[in-house]
C-alpha positions in Angstrom: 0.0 0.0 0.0 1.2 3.2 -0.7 2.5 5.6 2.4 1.2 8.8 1.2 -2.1 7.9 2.2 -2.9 7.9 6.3 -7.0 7.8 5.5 -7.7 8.7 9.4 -5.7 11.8 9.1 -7.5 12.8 5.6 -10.6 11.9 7.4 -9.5 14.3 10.3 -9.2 17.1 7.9 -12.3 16.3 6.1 -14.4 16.6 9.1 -12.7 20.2 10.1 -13.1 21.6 6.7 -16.9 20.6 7.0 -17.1 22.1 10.7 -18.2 18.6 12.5 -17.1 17.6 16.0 -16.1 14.5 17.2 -19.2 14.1 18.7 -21.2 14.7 15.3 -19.3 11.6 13.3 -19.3 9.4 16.7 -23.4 9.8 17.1 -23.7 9.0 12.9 -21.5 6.1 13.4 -23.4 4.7 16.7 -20.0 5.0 18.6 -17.6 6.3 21.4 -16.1 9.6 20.8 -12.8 7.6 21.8 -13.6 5.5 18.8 -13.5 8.3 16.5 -10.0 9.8 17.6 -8.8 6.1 16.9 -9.8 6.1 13.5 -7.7 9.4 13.1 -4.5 7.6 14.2 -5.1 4.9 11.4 -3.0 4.7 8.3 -5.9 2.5 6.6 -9.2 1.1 7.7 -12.1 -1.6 6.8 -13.9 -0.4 3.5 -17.1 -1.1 5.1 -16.2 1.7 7.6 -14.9 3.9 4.6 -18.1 3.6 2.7 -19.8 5.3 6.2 -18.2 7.6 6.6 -18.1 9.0 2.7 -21.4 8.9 2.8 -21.6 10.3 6.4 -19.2 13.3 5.0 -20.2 13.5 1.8 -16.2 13.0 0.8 -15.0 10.0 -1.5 -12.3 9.1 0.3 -12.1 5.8 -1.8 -10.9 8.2 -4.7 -7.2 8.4 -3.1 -6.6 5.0 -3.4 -7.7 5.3 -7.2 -6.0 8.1 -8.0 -2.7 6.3 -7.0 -3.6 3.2 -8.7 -4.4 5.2 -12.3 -0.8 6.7 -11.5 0.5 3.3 -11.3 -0.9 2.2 -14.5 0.6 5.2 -16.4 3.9 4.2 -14.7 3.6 0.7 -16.2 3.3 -0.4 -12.7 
């Protein structure tokens, strides 16, 4: 996987752009606040959990991953 990409922290940024709390995404997602800040601190994270919170935020974050993989191609990779 590539190490550009640490999705918690783009998630992190998302949310702050957008103005929401902590408290906003961990109601939405039926979870801890604590929950939430550990999803910030990881590099990747199940796609099922992904696809929530894009929708949840209104962000693809799925198009990262893509973008580096259409890179690749051009790249012969």
């Amino acid at each position: 996987m590539d190490k550009e990409i640490h999705i918690g922290e783009l998630i992190k940024i998302k949310m702050k752009e957008e103005g929401r709390s902590v408290s906003w995404l961990a109601s939405k997602m039926h979870c801890d606040r604590t929950n939430v800040y550990k999803i910030f601190q990881k590099a990747s994270i199940d796609s099922a959990q992904l696809l929530r919170i894009s929708c949840l935020l209104g962000c693809d974050f799925f198009s990262n991953y893509s973008n580096i993989l259409n890179r690749n191609k051009g790249n012969g990779g």
